[in-house]
Backbone as CSV, one residue per row, in Angstrom:
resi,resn,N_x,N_y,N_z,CA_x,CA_y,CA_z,C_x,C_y,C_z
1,UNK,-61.756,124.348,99.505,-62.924,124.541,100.387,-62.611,125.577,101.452
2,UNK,-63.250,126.906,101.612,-63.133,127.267,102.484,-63.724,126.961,104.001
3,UNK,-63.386,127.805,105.160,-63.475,127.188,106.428,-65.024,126.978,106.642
4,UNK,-65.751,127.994,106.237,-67.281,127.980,106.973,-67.809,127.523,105.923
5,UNK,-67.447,126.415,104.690,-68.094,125.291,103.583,-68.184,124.320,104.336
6,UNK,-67.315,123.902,105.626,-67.345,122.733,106.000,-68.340,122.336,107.214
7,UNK,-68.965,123.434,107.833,-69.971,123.393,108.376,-71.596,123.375,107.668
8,UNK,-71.863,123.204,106.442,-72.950,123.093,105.400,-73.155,121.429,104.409
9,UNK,-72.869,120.194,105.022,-72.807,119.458,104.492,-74.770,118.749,104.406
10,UNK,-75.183,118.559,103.299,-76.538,118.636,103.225,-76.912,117.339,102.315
11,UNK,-78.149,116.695,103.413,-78.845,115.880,102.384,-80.215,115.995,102.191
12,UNK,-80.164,115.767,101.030,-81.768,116.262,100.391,-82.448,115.312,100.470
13,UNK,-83.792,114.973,101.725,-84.511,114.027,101.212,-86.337,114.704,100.574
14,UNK,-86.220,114.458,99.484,-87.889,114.362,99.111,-88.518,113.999,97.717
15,UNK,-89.372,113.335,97.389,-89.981,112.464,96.849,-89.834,113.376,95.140
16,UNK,-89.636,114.499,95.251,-89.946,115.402,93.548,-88.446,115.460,93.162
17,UNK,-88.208,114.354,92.304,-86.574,115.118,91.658,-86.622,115.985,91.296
18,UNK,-87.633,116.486,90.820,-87.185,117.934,90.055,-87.495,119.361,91.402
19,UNK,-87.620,118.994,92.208,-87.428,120.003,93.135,-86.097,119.581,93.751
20,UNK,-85.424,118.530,93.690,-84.453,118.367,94.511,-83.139,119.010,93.629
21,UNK,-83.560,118.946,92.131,-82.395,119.263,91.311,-82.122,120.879,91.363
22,UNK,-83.440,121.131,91.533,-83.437,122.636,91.848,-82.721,122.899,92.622
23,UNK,-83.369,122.708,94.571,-82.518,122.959,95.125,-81.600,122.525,95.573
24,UNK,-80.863,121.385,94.487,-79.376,121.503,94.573,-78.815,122.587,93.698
25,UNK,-79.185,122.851,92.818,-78.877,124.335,92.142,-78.647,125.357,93.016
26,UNK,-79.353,125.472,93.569,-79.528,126.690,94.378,-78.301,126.624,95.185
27,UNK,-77.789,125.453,96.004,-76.775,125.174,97.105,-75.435,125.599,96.533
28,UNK,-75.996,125.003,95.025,-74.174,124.768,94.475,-73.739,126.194,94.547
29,UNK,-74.386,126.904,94.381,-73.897,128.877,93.724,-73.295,129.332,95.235
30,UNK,-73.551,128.260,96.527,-73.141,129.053,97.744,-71.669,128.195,97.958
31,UNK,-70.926,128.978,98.560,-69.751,128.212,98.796,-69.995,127.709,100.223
32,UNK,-70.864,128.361,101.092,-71.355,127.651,102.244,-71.900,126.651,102.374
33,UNK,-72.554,125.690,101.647,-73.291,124.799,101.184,-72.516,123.934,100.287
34,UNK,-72.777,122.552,100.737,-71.956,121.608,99.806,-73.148,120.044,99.996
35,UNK,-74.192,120.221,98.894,-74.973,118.804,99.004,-74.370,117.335,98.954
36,UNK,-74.211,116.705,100.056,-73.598,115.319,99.817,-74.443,114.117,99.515
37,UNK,-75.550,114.224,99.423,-76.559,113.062,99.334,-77.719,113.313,98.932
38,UNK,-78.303,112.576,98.075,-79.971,113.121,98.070,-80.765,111.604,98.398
39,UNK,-81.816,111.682,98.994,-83.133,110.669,98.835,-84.439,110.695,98.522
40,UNK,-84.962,110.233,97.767,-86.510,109.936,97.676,-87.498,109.101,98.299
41,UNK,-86.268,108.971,99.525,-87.547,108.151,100.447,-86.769,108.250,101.808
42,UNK,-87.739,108.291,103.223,-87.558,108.283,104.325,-86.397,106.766,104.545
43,UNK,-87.177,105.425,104.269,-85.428,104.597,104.261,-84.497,104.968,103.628
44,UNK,-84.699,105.679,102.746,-83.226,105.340,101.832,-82.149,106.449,103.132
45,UNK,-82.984,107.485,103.273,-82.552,109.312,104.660,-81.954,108.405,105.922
46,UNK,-82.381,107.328,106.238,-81.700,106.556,107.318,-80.620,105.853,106.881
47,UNK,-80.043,105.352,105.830,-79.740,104.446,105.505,-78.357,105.402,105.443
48,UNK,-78.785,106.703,104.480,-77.322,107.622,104.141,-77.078,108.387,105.248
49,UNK,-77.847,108.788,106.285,-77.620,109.482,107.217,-76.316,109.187,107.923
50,UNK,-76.618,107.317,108.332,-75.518,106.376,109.120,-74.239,106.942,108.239
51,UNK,-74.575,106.842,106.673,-72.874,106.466,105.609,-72.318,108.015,105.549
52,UNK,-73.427,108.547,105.286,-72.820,110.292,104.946,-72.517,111.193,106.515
53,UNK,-73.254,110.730,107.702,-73.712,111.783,108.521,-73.151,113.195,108.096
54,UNK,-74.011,114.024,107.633,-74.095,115.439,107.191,-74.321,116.114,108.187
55,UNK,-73.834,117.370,108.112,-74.656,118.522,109.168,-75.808,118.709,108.754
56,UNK,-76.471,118.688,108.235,-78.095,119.152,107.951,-78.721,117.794,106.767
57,UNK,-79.676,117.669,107.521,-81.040,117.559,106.473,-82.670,118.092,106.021
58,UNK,-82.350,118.223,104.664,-83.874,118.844,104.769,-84.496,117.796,103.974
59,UNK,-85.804,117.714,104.510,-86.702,116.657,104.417,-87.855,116.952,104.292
60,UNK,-88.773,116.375,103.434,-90.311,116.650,103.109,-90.873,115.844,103.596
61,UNK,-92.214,116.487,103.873,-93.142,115.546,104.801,-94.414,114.952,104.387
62,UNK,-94.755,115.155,103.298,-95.782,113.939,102.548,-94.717,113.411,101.387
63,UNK,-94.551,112.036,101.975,-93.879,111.069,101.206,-94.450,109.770,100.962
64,UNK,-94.117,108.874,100.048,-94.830,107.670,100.113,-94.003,106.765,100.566
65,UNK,-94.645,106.091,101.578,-93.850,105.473,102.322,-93.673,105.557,103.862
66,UNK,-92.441,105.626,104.255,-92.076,106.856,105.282,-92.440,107.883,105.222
67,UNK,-93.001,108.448,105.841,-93.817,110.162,105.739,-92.382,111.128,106.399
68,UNK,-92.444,112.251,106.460,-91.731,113.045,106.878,-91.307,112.821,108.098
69,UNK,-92.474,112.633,109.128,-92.567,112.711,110.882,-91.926,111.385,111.069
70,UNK,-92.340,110.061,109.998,-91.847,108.734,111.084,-90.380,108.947,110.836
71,UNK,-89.658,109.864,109.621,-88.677,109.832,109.403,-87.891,110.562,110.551
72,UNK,-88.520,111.878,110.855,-87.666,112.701,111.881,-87.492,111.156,112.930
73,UNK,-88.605,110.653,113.253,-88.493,109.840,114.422,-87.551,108.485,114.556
74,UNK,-86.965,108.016,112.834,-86.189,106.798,112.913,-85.052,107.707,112.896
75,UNK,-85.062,109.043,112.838,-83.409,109.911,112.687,-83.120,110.027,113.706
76,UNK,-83.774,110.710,114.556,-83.690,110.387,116.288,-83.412,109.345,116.806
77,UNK,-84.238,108.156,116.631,-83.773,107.169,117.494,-82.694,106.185,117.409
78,UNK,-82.057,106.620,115.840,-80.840,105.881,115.523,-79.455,106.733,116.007
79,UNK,-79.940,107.816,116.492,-78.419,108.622,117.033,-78.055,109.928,116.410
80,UNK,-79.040,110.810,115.292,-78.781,111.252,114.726,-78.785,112.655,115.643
81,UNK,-77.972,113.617,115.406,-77.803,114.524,116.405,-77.696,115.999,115.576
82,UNK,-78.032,115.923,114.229,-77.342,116.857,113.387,-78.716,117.781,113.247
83,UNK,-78.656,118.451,112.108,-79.737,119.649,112.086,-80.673,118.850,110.749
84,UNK,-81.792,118.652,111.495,-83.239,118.158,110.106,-84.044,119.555,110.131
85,UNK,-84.312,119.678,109.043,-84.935,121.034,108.744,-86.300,120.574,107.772
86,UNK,-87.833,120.291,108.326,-88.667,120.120,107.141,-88.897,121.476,106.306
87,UNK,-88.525,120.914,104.861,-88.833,121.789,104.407,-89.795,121.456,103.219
88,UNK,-91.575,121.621,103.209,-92.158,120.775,102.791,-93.563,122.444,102.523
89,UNK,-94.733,121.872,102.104,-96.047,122.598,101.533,-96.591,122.961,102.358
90,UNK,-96.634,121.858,103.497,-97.594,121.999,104.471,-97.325,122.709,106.025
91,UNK,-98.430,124.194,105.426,-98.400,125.032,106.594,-99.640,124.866,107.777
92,UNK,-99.790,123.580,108.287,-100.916,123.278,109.351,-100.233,123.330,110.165
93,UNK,-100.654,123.903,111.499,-100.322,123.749,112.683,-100.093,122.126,113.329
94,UNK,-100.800,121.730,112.990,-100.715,120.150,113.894,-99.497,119.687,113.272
95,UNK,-99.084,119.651,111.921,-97.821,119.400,111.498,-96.266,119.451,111.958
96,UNK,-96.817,121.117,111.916,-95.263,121.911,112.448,-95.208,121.569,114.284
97,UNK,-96.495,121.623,114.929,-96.375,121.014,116.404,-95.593,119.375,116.389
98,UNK,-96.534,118.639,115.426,-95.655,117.275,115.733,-94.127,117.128,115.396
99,UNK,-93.761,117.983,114.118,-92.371,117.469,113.900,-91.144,118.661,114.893
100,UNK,-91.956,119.422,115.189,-90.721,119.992,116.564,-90.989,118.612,117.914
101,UNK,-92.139,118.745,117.826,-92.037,117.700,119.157,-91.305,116.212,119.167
102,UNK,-91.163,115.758,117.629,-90.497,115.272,117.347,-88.911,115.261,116.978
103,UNK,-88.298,116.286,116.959,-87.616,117.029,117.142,-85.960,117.448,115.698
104,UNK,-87.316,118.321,115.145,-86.496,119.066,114.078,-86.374,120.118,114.637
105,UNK,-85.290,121.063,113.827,-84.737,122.392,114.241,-85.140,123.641,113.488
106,UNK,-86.213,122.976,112.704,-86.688,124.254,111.731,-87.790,123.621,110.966
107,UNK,-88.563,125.114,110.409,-89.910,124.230,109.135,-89.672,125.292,108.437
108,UNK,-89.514,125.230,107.336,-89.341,126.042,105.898,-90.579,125.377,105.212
109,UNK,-90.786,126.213,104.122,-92.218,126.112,103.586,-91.937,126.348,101.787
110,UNK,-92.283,125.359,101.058,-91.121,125.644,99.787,-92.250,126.885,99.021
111,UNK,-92.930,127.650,99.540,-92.995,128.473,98.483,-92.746,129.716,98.854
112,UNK,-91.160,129.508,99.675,-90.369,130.868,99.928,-89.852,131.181,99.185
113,UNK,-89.512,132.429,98.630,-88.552,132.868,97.874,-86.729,132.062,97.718
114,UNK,-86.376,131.595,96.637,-85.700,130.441,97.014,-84.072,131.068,97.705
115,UNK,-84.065,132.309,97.636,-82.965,132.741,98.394,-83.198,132.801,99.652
116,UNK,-84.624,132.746,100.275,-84.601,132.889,101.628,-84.654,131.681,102.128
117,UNK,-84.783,130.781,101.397,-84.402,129.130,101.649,-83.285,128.953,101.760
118,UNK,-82.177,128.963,101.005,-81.026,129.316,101.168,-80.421,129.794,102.262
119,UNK,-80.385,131.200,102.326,-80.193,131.572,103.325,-80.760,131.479,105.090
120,UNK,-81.576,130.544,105.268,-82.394,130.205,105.954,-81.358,128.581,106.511
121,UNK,-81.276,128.036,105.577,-80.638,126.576,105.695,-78.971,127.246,106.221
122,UNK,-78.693,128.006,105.531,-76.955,128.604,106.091,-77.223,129.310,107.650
123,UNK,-77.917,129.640,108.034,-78.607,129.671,109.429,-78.445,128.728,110.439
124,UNK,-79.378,127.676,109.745,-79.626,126.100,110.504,-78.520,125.939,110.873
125,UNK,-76.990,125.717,109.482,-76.379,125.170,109.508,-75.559,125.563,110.307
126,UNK,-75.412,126.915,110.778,-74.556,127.469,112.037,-75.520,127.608,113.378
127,UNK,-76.489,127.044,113.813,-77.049,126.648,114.649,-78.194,127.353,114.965
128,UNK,-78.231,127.999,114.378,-79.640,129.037,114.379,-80.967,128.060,114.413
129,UNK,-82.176,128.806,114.437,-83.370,128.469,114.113,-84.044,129.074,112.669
130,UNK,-84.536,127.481,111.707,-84.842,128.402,110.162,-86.853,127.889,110.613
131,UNK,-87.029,129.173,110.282,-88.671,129.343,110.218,-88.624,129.890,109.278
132,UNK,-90.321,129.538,108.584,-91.116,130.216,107.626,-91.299,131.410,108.466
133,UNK,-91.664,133.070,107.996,-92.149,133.590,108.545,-93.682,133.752,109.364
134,UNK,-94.121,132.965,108.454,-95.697,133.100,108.859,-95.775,131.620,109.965
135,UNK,-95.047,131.130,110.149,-95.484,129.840,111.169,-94.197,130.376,111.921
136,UNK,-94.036,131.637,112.165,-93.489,131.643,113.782,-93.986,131.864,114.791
137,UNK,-95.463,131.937,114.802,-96.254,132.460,116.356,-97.022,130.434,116.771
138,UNK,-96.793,130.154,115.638,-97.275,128.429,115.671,-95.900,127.505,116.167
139,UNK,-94.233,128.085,115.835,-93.316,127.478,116.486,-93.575,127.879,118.175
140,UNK,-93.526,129.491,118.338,-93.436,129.726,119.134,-94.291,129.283,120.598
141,UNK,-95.659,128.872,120.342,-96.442,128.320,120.721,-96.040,126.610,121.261
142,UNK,-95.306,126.385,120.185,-94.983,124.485,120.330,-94.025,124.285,121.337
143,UNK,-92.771,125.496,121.220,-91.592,125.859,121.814,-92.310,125.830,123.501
144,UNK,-93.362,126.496,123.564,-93.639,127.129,124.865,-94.416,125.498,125.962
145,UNK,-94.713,124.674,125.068,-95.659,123.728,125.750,-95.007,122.871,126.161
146,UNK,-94.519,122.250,127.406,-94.073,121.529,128.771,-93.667,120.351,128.146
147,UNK,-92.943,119.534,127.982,-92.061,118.562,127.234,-92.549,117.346,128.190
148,UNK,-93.018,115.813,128.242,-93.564,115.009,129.618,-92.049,114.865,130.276
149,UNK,-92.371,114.818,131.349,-91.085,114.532,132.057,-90.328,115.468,132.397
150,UNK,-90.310,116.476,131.978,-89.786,117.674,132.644,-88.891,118.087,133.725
151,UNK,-89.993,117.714,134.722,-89.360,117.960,135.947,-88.363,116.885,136.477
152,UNK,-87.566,116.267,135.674,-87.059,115.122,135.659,-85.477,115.658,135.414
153,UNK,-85.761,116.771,134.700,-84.287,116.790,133.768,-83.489,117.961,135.155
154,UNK,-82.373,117.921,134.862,-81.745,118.441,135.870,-80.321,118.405,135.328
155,UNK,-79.892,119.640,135.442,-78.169,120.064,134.921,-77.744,119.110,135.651
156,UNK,-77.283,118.408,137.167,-77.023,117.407,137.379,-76.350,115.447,137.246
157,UNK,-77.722,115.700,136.301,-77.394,114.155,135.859,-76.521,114.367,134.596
158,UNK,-75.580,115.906,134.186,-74.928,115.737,133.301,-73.466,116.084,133.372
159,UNK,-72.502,115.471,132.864,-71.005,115.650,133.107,-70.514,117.097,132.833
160,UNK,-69.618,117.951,133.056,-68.520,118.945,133.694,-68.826,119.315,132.074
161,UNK,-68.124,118.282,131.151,-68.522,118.501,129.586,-69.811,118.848,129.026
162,UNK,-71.026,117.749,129.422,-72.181,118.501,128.652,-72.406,119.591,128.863
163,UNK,-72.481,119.523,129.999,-73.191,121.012,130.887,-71.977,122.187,129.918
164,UNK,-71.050,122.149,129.693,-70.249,123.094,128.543,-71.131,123.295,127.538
165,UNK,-71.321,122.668,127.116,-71.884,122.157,125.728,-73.264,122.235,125.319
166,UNK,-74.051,122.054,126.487,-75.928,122.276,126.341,-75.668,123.750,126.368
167,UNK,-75.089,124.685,127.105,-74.850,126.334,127.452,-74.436,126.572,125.981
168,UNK,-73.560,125.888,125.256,-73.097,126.555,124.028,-74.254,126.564,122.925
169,UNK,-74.559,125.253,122.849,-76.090,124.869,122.106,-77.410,125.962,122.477
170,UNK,-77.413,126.247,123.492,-78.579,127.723,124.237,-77.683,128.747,123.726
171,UNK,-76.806,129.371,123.121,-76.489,130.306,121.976,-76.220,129.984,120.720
172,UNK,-76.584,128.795,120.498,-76.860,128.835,119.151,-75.347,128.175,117.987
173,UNK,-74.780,127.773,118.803,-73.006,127.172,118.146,-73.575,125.887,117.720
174,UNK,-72.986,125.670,116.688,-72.759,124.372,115.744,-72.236,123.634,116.207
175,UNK,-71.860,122.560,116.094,-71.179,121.461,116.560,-69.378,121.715,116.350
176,UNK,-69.106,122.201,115.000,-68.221,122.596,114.657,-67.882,123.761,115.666
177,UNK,-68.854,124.468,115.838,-68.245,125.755,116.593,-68.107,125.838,117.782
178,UNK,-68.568,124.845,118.487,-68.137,124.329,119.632,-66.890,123.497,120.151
179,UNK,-66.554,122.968,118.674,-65.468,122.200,118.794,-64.479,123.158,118.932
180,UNK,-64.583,124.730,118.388,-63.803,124.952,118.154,-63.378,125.861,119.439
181,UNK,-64.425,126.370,120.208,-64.702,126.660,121.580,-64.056,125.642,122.620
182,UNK,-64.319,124.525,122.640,-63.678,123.644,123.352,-62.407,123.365,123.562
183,UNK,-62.071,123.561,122.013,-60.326,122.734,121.666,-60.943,121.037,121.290
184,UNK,-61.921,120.692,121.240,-61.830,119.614,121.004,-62.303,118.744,119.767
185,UNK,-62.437,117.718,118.989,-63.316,116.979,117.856,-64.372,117.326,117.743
186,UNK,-64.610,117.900,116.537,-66.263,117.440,116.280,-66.895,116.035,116.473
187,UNK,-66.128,115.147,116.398,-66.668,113.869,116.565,-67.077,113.544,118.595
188,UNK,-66.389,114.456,118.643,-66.335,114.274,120.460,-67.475,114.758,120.677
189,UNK,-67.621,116.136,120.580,-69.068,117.073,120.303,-70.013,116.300,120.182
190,UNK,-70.427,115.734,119.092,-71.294,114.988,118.648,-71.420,113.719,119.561
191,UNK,-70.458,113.112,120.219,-70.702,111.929,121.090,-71.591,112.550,122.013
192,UNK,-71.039,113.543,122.917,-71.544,114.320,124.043,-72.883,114.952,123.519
193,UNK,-73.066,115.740,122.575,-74.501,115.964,122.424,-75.748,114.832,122.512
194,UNK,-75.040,113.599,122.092,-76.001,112.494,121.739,-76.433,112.056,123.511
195,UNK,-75.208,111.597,123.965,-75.529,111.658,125.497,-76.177,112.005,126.135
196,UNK,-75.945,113.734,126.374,-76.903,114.584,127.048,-78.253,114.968,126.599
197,UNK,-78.591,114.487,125.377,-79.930,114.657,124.687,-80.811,113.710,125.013
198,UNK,-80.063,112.254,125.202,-80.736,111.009,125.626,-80.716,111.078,127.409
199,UNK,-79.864,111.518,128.184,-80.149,112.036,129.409,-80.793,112.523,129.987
200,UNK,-81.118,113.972,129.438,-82.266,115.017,129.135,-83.505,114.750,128.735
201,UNK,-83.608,113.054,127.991,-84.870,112.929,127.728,-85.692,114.190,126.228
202,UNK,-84.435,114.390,125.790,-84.794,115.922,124.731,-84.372,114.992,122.935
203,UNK,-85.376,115.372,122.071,-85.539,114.701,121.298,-84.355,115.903,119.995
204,UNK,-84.390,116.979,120.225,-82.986,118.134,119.468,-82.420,118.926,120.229
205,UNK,-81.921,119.811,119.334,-80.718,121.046,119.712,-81.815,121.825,119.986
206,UNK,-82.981,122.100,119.272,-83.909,123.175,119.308,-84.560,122.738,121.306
207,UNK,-85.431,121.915,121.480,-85.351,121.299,122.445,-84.491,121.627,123.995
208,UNK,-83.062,121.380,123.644,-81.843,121.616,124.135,-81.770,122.787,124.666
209,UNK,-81.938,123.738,123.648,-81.538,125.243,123.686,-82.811,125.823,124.437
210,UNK,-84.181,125.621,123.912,-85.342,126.457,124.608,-85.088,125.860,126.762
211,UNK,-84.823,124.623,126.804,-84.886,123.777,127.932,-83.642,124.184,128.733
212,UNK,-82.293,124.648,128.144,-81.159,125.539,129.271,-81.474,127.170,129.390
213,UNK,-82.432,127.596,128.337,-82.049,129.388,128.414,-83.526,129.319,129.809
214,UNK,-84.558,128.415,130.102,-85.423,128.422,130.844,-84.682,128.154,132.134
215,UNK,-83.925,126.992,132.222,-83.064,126.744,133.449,-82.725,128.053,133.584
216,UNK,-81.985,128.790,133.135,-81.110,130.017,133.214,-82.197,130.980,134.037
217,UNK,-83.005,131.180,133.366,-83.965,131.807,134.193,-84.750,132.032,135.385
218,UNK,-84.690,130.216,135.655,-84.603,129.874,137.036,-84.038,129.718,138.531
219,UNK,-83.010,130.005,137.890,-81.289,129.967,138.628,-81.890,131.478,139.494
C-alpha cells in the first residue's frame, strides 16, 4: 500500500448493487482508493461506520428506509467526523441545501462522467470540497446562509489544540494530514475534531472550514 492509499478508505452506501459494483470498479483501478464496506441501507451505513470507521462515505439519498438526509443525521450524531459525500440523481436545490446543512462535505451527481467521480472523491478524501459542477452556485448559496447560533461560537471556548486544528481544516488537510502536521495520531485528530465540532455547535469539516476562513476575516 502506498502512503496516500491510506488516506482513501471508502464505504459505499446505496440501494442499486449494480451501481455499487460499478463504482467499486472504478475505485479498484486507483491505488488512492481502497473500498472497505458497502451498504444498501442507511442502518446497515451506521452500523459499519462504528466497525469500519472509513475516511469517506458516499451515500445516496432516495433510499428505502433511511433516506439519505436521516442518514447524514444518525452519522453525525453518533460521532462520525469523517468525509460523507452524497452522491445520488437528485439535482434540487432543497436537497443539496438540507444535506450540507446537515452536514456533508460534498454532492456529486451520478451522471458525471465516472472519472470525474473518481477523481472528485480523491479530492474529498484529502480534504477538499467534491461538487457537481452545475450545483455550485446552489452550494455556494447554502455555504453563505447564517448557521442558528452563530454568534455563539467563538475561537475561545476551544483548546490551544483545536484552535490548531479548525485553522488546518480552513485549508483543507485531512485528518491524516494533520496528523502529520502536528506530530500526532490520527486517532487524536479525530478525537479533537469531534470535540470542537460539538463545541462549535458545527454539524462538518465543510461547516468548520467556511465558519474559521470568516473568523479570519474578521480579525
Amino acid at each position: 500500500m502506498t502512503e496516500n492509499s491510506s488516506i482513501g478508505t471508502i464505504l459505499m452506501v446505496d440501494d442499486h448493487p449494480v451501481f455499487r459494483r460499478g463504482l467499486s470498479q472504478l475505485f479498484s483501478l486507483d491505488n488512492d482508493l481502497k473500498v472497505v464496506g458497502e451498504a444498501d441501507s442507511g442502518y446497515d451505513a451506521v452500523g459499519l461506520v462504528t466497525e469500519l470507521d472509513p475516511d469517506l462515505v458516499t451515500l445516496d439519498l432516495n433510499m428505502d428506509g433511511m433516506n439519505g438526509l436521516e442518514t447524514i443525521r444518525a452519522l453525525r450524531d453518533s460521532g462520525y467526523t469523517g468525509r460523507i459525500i452524497m452522491l445520488t440523481v437528485s439535482d434540487q436545490d432543497d436537497d443539496v441545501v438540507e444535506a450540507i446543512r446537515l452536514g456533508v462535505d460534498g454532492y456529486l451527481l451520478k451522471d458525471m462522467d465516472p472519472d470525474d467521480i473518481v477523481e472528485s472523491i480523491k479530492q474529498a478524501a484529502v480534504g477538499k470540497m467534491a461538487i457537481s459542477p452545475k450545483l455550485t452556485q446552489t452550494l455556494a448559496g447554502a455555504l453563505r446562509q447564517p448557521a442558528p447560533h452563530s454568534d455563539q461560537r467563538t475561537l475561545s471556548s476551544l483548546t490551544a489544540r483545536e484552535k490548531e486544528i479548525i485553522k488546518l481544516i480552513a485549508k483543507g488537510l485531512s485528518n491524516k494530514l494533520i496528523a502529520r502536521e502536528l506530530d500526532i495520531s490520527d486517532g487524536t485528530v479525530k478525537v479533537h475534531v469531534k470535540h470542537l465540532l460539538k463545541k462549535l455547535n458545527l454539524r462538518s469539516r465543510v461547516e468548520a472550514a467556511v465558519w474559521m476562513v470568516n473568523e479570519d476575516k474578521e480579525v
